[in-house]
C-alpha positions as CSV (number, residue, x, y, z in Angstrom):
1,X,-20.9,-13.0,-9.9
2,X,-17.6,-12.0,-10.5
3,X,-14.4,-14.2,-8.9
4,X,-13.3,-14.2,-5.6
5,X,-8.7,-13.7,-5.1
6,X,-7.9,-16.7,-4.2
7,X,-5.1,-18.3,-1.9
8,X,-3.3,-20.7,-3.1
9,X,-1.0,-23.3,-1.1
10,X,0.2,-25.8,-3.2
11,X,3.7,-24.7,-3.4
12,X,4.3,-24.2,0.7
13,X,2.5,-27.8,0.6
14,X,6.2,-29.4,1.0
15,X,6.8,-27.2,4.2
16,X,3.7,-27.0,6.0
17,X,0.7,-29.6,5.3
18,X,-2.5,-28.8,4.7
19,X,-3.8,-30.3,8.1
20,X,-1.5,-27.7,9.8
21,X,-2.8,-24.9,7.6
22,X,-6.4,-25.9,8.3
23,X,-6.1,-26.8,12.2
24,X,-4.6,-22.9,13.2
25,X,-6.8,-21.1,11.0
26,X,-9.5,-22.9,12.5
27,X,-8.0,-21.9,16.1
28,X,-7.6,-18.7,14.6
29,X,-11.3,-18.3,14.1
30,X,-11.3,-17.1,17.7
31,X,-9.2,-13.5,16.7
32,X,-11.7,-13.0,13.6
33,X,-14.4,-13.0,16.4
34,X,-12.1,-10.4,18.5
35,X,-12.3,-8.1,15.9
36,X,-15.8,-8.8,14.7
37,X,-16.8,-8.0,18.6
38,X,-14.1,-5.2,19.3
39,X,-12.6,-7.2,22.2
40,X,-9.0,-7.4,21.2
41,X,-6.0,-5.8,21.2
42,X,-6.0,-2.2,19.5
43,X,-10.2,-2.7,19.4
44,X,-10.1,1.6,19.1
45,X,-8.7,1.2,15.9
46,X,-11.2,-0.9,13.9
47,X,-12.6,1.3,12.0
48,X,-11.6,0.1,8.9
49,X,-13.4,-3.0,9.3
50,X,-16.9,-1.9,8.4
51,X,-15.7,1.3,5.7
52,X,-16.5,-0.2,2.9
53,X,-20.2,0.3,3.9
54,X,-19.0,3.7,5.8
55,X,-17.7,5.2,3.0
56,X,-20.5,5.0,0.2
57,X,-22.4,8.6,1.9
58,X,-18.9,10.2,1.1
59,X,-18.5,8.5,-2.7
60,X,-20.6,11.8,-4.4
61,X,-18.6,14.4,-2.7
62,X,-15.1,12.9,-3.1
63,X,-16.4,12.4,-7.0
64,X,-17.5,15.8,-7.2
65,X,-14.3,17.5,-5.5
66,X,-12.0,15.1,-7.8
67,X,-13.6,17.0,-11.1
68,X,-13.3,20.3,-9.4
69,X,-9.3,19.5,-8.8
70,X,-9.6,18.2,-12.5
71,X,-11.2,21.3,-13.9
72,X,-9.3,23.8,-12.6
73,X,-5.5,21.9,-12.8
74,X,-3.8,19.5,-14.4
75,X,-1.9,18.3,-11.7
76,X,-1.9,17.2,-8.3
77,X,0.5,17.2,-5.1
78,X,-0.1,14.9,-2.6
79,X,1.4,15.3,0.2
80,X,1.6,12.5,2.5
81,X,3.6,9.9,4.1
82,X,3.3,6.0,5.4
83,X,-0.3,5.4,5.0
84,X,-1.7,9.0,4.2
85,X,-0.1,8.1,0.6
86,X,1.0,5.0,-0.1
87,X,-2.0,3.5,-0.5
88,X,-3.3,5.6,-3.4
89,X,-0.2,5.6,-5.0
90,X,-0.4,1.8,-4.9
91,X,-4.0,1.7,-6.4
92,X,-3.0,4.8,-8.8
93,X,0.4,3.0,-10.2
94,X,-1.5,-0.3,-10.5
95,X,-4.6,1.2,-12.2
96,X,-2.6,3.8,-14.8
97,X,-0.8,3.3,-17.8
98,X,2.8,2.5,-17.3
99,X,3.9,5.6,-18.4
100,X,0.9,8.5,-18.0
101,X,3.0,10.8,-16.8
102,X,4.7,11.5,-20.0
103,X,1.3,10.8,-22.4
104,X,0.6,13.4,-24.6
105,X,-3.1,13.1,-23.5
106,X,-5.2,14.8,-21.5
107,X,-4.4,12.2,-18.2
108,X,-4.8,14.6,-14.7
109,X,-0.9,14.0,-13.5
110,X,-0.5,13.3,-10.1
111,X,2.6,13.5,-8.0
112,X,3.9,13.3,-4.5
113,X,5.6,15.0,-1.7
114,X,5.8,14.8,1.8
115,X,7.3,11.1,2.0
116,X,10.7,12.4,2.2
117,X,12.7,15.6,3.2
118,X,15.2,15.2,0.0
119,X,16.2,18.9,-0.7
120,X,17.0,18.0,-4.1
121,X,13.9,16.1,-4.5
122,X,11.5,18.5,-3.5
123,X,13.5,21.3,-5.7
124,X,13.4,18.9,-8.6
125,X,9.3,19.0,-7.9
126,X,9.3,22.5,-7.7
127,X,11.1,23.2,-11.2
128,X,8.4,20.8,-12.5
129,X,5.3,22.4,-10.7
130,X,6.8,25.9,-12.2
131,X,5.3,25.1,-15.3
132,X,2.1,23.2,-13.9
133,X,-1.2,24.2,-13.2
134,X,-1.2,22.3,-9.9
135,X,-3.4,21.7,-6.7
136,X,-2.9,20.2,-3.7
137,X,-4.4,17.9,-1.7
138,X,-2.7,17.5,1.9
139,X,-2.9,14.2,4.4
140,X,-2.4,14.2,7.7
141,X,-4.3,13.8,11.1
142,X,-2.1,15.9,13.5
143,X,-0.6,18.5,10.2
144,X,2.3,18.7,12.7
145,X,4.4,14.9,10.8
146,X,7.3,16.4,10.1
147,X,7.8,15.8,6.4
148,X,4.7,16.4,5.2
149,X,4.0,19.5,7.8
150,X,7.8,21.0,5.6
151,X,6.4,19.9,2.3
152,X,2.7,21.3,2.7
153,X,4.6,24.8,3.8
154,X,6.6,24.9,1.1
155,X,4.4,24.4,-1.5
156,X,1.7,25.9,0.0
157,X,3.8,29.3,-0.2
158,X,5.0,28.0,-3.7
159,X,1.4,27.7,-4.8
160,X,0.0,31.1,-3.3
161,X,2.8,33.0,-4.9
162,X,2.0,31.1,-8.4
163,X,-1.9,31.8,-8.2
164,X,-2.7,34.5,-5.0
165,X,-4.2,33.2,-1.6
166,X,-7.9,33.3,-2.7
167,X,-7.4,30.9,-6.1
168,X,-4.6,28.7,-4.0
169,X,-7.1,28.0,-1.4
170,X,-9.9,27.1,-4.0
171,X,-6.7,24.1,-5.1
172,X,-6.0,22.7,-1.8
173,X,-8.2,20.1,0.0
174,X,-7.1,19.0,3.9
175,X,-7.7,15.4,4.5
176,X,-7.8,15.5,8.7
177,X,-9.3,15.0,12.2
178,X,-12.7,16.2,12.3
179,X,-12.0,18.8,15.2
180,X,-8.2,19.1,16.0
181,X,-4.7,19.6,15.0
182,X,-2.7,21.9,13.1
183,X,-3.8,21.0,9.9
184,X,-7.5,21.7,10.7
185,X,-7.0,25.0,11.8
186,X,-5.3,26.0,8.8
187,X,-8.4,24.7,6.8
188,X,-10.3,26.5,8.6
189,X,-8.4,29.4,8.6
190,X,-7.8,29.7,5.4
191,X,-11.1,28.0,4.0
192,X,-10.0,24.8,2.8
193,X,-12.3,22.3,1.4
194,X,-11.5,19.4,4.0
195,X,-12.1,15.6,4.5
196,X,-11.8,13.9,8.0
197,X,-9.4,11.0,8.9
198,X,-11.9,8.6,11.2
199,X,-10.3,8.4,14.6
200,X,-10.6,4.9,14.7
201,X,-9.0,4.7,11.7
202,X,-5.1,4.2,11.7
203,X,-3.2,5.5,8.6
204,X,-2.0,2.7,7.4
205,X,-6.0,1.2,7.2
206,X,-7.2,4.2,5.9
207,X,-6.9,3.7,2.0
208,X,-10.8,3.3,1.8
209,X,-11.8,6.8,3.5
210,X,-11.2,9.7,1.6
211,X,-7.2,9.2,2.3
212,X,-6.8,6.9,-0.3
213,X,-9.6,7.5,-2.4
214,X,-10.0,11.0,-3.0
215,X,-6.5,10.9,-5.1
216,X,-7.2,8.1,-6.7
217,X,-10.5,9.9,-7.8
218,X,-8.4,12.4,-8.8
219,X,-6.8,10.3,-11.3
220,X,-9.9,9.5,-13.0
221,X,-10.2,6.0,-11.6
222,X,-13.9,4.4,-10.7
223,X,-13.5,4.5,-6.4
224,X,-17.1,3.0,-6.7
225,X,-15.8,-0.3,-8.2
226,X,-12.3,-0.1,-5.4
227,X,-15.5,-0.2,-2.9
228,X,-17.7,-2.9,-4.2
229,X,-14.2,-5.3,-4.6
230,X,-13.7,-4.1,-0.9
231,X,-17.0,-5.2,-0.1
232,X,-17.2,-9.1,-1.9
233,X,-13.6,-9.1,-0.2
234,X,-15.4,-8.3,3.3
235,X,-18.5,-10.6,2.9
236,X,-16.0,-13.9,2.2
237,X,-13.3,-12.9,5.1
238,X,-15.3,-11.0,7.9
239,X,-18.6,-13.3,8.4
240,X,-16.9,-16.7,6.8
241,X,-16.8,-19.0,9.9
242,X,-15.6,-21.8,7.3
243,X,-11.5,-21.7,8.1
244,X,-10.8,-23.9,5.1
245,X,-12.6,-21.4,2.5
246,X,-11.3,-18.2,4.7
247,X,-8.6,-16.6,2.5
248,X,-7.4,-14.3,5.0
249,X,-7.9,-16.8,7.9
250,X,-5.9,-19.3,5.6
251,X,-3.1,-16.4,4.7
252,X,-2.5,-15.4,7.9
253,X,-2.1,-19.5,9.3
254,X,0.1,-20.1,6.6
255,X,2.4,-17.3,7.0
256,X,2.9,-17.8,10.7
257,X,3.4,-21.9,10.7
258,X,6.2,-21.0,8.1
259,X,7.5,-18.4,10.7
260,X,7.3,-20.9,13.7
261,X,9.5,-23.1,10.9
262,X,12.2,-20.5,11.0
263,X,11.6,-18.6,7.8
264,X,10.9,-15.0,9.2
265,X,11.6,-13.0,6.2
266,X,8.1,-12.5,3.4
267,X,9.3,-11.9,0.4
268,X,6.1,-10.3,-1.9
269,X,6.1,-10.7,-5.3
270,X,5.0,-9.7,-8.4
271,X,5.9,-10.3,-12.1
272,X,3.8,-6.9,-13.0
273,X,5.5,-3.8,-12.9
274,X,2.3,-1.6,-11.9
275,X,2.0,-3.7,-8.8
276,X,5.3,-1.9,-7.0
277,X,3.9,1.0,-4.8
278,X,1.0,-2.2,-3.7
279,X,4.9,-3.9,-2.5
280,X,5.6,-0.7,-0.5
281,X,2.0,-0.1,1.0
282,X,2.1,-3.8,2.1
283,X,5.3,-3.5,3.6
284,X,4.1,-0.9,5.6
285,X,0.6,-2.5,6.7
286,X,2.7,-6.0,8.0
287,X,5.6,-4.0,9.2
288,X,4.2,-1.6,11.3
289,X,1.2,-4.0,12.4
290,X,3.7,-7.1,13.2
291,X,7.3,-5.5,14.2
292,X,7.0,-5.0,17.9
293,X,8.2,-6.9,21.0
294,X,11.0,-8.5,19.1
295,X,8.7,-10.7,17.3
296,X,7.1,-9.9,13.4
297,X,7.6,-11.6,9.6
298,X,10.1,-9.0,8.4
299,X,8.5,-7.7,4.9
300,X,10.4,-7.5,2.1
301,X,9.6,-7.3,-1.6
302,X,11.0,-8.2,-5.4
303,X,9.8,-7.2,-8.9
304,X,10.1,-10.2,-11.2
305,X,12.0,-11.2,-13.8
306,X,14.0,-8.2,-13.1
307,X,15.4,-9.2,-10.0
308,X,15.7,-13.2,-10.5
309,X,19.2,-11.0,-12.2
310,X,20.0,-9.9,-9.0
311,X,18.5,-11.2,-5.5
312,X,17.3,-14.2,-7.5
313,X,20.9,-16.0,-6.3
314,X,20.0,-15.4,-2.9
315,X,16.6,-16.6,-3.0
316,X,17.2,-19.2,-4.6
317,X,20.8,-20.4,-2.5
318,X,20.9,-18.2,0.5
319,X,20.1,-18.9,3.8
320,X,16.9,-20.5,4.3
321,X,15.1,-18.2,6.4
322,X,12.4,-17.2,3.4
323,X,9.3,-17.4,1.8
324,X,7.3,-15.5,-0.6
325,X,4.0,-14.4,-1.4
326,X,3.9,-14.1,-4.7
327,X,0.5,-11.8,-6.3
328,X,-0.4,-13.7,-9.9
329,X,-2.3,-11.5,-12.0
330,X,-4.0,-13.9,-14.2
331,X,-5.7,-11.8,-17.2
332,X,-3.6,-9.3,-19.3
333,X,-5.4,-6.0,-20.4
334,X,-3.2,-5.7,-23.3
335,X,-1.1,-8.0,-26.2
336,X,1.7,-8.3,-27.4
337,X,2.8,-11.6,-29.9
338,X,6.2,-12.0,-30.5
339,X,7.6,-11.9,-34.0
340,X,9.5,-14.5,-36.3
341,X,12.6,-13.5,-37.7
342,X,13.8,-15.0,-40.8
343,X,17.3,-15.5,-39.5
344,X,16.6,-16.1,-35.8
345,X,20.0,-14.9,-34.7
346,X,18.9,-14.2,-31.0
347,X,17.7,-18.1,-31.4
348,X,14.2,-16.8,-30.0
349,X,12.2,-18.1,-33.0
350,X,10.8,-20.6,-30.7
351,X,8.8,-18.2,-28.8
352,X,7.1,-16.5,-32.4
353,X,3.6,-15.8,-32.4
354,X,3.6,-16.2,-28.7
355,X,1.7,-13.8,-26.4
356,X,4.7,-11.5,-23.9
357,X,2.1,-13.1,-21.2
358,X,2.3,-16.4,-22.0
359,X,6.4,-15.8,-21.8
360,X,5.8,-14.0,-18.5
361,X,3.8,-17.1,-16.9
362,X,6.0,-19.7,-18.1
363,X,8.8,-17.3,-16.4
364,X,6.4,-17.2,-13.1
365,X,6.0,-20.9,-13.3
366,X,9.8,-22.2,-13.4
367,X,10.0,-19.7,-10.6
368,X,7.6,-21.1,-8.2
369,X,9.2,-24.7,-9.3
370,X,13.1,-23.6,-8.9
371,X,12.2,-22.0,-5.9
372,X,10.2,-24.9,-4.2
373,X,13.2,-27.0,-5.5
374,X,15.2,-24.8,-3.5
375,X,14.0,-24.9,-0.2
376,X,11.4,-21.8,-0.6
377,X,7.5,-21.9,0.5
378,X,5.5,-19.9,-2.1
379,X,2.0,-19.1,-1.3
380,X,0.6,-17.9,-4.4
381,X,-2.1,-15.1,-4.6
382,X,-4.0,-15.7,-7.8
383,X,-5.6,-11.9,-9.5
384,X,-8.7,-12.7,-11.8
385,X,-7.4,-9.0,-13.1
386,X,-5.7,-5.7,-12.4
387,X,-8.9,-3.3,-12.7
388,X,-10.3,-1.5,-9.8
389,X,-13.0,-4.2,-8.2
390,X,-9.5,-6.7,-7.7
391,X,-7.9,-4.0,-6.4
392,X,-10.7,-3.4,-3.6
393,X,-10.7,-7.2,-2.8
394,X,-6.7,-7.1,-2.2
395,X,-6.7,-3.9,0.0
396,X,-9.1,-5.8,2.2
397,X,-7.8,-8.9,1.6
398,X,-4.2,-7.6,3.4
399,X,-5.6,-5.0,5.9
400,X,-7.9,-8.1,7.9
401,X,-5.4,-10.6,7.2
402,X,-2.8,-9.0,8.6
403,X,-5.0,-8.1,11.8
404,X,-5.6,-11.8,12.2
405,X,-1.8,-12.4,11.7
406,X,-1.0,-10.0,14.5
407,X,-3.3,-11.7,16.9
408,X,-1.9,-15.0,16.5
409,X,1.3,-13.4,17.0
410,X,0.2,-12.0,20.2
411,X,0.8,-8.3,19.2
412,X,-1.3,-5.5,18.3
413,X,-1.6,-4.9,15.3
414,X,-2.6,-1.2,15.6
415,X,-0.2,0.4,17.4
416,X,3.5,1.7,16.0
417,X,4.9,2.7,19.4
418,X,8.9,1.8,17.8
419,X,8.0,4.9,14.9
420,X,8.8,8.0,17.8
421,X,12.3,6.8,18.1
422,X,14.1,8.3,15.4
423,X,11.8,11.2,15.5
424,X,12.6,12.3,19.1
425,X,16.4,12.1,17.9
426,X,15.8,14.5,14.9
427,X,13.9,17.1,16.6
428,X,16.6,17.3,19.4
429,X,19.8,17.2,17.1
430,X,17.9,20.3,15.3
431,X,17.5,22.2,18.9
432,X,13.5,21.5,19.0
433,X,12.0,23.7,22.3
434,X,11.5,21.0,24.9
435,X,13.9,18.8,23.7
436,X,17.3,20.4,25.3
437,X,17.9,17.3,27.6
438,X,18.3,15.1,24.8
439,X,19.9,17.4,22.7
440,X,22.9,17.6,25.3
441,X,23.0,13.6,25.3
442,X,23.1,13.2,21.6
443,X,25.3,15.4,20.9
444,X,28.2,14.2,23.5
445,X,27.7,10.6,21.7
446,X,28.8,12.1,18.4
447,X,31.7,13.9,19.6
């Protein structure tokens, strides 16, 4: 049987004891059985407890509609934002070769739009997709999100000029509600191959329907292992009544006791590279499930060593309102062993014959020990290995932790009622019908 992620808290053990830890996710056991039974907060939404068994009718078609998108491009737009594309980009950036898009191989390419309304960006995109044999595939429940709805209009013009309407449609695939929305009437219209978006699915808990893993497909990555991790994930988190063995029940304690001790920033980190866009997904997950009603861990994230050259003097000295989750990704894929040099004027002869990994742990290491020195609680995520059955197990992992961590935080965690806000400003400032009032109001604060 393959290993389980596993929590470790040794290094927040000089912050919060063990007998803390153990006593609240035991309490806590209560809010896994809220969402086991559908009795708490946001219960409309908990769909994505039970997908990884949901989604294995779906795993042939979004196979066979990946090699379709394959055969006949060798690109892909996804257009998206929040969760309708970070997830797979997480699970695509951590699963790729550093630097596939500029391979001289035969890798399917795929890039994004939608997450942004950057003029410059989305030009920049279209010079590249001038020379690209590209298709599309589209995310979104309502197809009325305002920068993906620009984006998907754009290049769905773009595209039909570039190929005609009948080969265009044959190269973009709507991911949407089953029976509504904008989006699904274009499909439909225009004879889209399409995917649905469960309704009691919320975006940012959807990487395991077709949302996430139809592009990550795509890519040429094995969604049938993403599932299974999903799945060993799901048997030692959703039916453990054990707190003590409970990763997410032990996660989720952890992180809030340090809260209640007045650290209220998470800091996640990662001494891998390809583990970035996973930083930006889970940002998204804990704040949009936790930031409400003035309460919430505020998420932030750091790529190590690379920034123990720049925040690393604030972690390190700031103020200590911190703590970080740091993801350990024991096993390398690849090796590097450092050479000897006969005059060892860089004075790095004491590191020949080593393996870059070995470097990199030592470097992880000291970290966790400066850090603890310093007045920083470091709960430490430890990765058998970066391949897609781990990957499953940490998309689970987060998603029913975090639930957990919202219900001891007395919030729901699957609502986003704060994400209208600047929304409702934007669409009067650019004379939206409807939105007149407003527009009148704005506009006499700027003068």
């Amino acid at each position: 049987m393959k290993d389980i992620l596993n929590v470790n808290l040794k290094n927040a053990g000089a912050f919060i004891s063990d007998e803390e830890i153990f006593a609240l996710a035991q309490q806590s056991l209560r809010h896994l059985d809220s969402l086991n039974s559908g009795t708490g907060a946001g219960s409309d939404f908990l769909g994505w407890l039970s997908l990884p068994d949901d989604i294995i009718p779906q795993i042939d078609r979004i196979e066979k509609i990946a090699k379709h998108l394959r055969s006949v491009s060798d690109t892909t737009v996804v257009i998206g934002i929040g969760g309708s594309y970070l997830g797979a980009r997480a699970a695509i950036e951590a699963l790729s070769h550093s630097f596939a898009p500029i391979l001289k191989s035969k890798h399917h390419t795929v890039l994004y739009a939608g997450q942004n309304i950057c003029e410059d960006y989305l030009a920049d995109l279209m010079e590249v997709l001038d020379s690209r044999n590209y298709s599309i595939i589209v995310i979104s429940k309502s197809g009325t999100t305002t920068e993906p709805a620009i984006a998907f209009r754009i290049l769905k013009d773009h595209l039909e000029r570039k190929v005609g309407k009948a080969v265009a449609a044959d190269r973009i695939i709507a991911v949407t509600d089953k029976s509504k929305g904008a989006l699904r009437s274009l499909a439909e219209l225009n004879g889209y191959e399409t995917f649905v978006i469960p309704d009691n699915v919320g975006g940012r808990y959807s990487f395991l329907t077709p949302v996430g893993l139809l592009p990550v497909a795509v890519n040429g990555h094995d969604i049938k292992e993403i599932v299974k991790g999903a799945k060993a994930m799901q048997a030692v988190t959703r039916s453990n009544k054990t707190a003590s063995s409970n990763p997410a029940l032990l996660y989720a304690a952890a992180r809030n006791l340090l809260l209640q001790s007045g650290r209220s920033v998470e800091i996640l980190v990662s001494f891998t590279p390809r583990l970035h866009y996973l930083a930006e997904w889970w940002k998204q997950l804990f704040g949009e499930s936790e930031g409400k009603e003035g309460k919430g861990i505020f998420p932030a994230s750091v790529e190590y060593t690379t920034d123990l050259h720049s925040l690393g003097q604030y972690i390190q000295e700031g103020q200590r309102i911190i703590f970080e989750t740091m993801l350990s990704v024991r096993s390398q894929e690849k090796r590097i062993t450092i050479p000897k040099e006969t005059e060892d004027q860089d004075q790095l002869n004491f590191l020949a014959g080593k393996r870059l990994s070995e470097v990199n742990r030592s470097a992880e290491t000291g970290t966790v020990l400066a850090h603890t020195d310093g007045g920083v609680p470091v709960i430490t995520l430890e990765i058998p290995e970066l391949n897609e059955f781990y990957f499953g197990q940490i998309i689970y992992f987060f998603e029913i932790a975090c639930a957990l961590s919202g219900y001891i935080l007395d919030v729901n965690p699957f609502d986003q009622p704060g994400v209208e806000a600047y929304k409702n400003n934007m669409f009067a400032l650019l004379n939206k019908p409807g939105y007149e009032e407003a527009a009148k109001k704005l506009k006499a604060r700027l003068k």
